[in-house]
C-alpha positions, 0 to 999 in steps of 0.5 A: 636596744633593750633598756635593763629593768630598774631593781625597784619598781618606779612606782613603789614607795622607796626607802633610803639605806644610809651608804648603800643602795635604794631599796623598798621597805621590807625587800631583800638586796636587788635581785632576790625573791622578795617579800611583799612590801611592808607599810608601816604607820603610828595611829593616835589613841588618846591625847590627841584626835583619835584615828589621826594618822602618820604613815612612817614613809622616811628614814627617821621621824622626830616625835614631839611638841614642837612643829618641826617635828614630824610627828607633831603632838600639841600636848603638855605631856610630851616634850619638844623633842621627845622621841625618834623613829628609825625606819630601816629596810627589816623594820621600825625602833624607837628611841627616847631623846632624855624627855621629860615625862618619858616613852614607853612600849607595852607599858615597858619605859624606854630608856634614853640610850636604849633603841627598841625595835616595834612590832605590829600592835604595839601601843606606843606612849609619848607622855600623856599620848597613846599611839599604836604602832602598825605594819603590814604589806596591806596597811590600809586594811589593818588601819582600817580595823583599828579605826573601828576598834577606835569607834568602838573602844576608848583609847585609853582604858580599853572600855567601850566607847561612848557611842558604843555605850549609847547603841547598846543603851538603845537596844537594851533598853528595847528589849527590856520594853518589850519582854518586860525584862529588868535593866539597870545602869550605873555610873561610876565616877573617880572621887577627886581625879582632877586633885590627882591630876593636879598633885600628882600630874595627868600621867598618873591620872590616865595610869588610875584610869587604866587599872579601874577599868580593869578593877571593874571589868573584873567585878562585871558579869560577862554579859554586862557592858562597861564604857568610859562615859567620859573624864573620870565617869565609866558606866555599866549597863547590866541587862536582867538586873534589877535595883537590888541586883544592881546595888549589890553590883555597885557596892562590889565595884566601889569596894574593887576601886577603893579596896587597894592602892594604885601604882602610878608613876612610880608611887602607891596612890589611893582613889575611892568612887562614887556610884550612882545607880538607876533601873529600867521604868516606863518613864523611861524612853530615851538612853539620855533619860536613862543616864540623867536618873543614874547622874542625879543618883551619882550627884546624891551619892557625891553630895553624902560624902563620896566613896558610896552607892546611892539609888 
């Protein structure tokens, strides 16, 4: 005698529906042509190790400070109990649980009463940490693809990544040797960000972080690279530029930041920036000695007073 088919496959990853029956995430009611099956995860951006990983495979997920949390985020900024995930057969919300330093999608606060539903791509803020919100019948490839968007950009800001400033250092470097083409690099650093921090908290921090990034991508040439060297420090390489031009650069990108106000946590903050800048020689080999002549400008341009370009 024959045995029925089960109408859901033994080996797929099931979901759970509160009084009612087990179905697979993304299917329709047994019996109907369903979909292909939708995965769905949170990929760590900034606050915690970059890359991390949390496949959303149970009907709810508490997101917070404290280890009984499922999704455990061992930082300052984030509540014990700070947010949830309810994953339901059409998709994945979000709701805040009264934290302290708040939730927000897309730069949009979740309020606390308010359940708000993602979609692929969504950045996703649990106080000081950035996650990013993926789904899709083929999860392990999208993963995959914002593991290299990680490589390549900074989490936060949006700016290249640190190593991906020292590739491009490398072959800008080799060609301007070989041709005999201008180069310059300039490091760019926020004046008292750790006083923000400490007045106004790390939130509102990341926040001014955010927007000089965009204040300074604003003044670049398309052909420049602009990454986050690290804390407060972006650097700007500029390809066929010389010393004059690239004064002329710094001066326009210390002006973009100290031009205007920021809008941080909900109050106007002002910030100003140093600059520091060096230019392509012969002594020149290496992407570390490129950057220890444009950090000896910068500590000048520190030393001076602050809120100036030097070199």
């Amino acid at each position: 005698m024959s045995r029925a088919e089960p109408a859901v496959a033994l080996d797929e990853p099931t979901l759970a529906l509160e009084n009612g029956p087990t179905l697979a995430l993304g299917a329709e009611a047994p019996g109907a042509d369903a979909p292909a099956r939708l995965e769905s995860c949170l990929v760590a951006l900034h606050g915690v190790r970059p890359g991390r990983r949390w496949n959303l495979d149970r009907p709810q997920l508490l997101i917070g400070r404290g280890e009984h949390c499922e999704i455990v985020l061992p930082i300052d900024t984030v509540s014990r109990r700070h947010a949830r995930l309810v994953v339901r057969a059409g998709g994945v919300s979000l709701q805040d649980l009264g934290s302290t330093n708040g939730t927000a999608v897309n730069d949009v606060a979740v309020a606390a009463d308010e359940e708000v539903s993602l979609s692929s791509g969504d950045l996703v803020r649990v106080g000081g940490a950035l996650l990013r919100f993926l789904c899709d019948a083929d999860l392990e490839a999208l993963y995959h693809e914002e593991i290299h968007r990680t490589i390549v950009h900074d989490g936060l800001t949006g700016a290249c990544s640190r190593r991906r400033l020292f590739e491009q250092l490398e072959r800008e470097m080799s060609r301007s040797r070989r041709h005999g083409r201008p180069l310059a690099l300039l490091l760019v650093d926020v004046d008292r960000l750790g006083r923000l921090n400490d007045d106004l908290g790390h939130l509102s921090g990341d926040a001014v972080l955010r927007e000089v990034a965009v204040r300074l991508a604003g003044r670049l040439r398309p052909e420049d690279v602009l990454a986050r060297f690290g804390g407060g420090t972006f650097a700007a390489l500029l390809p066929e530029a010389d010393l004059e031009a690239a004064r002329a650069i710094a001066e326009r990108l210390r002006e973009a930041v100290a031009g205007e106000p920021f809008f941080a946590s909900g109050e106007l903050v002002s910030a100003t920036a140093s600059v520091g800048v060096a230019a392509m020689d012969g002594a020149l080999r290496e992407p570390d000695a490129f950057l220890a002549a444009a950090d000896a400008r910068l500590r000048e341009a520190k030393d001076a007073g602050r809120d100036c370009v030097r070199g």
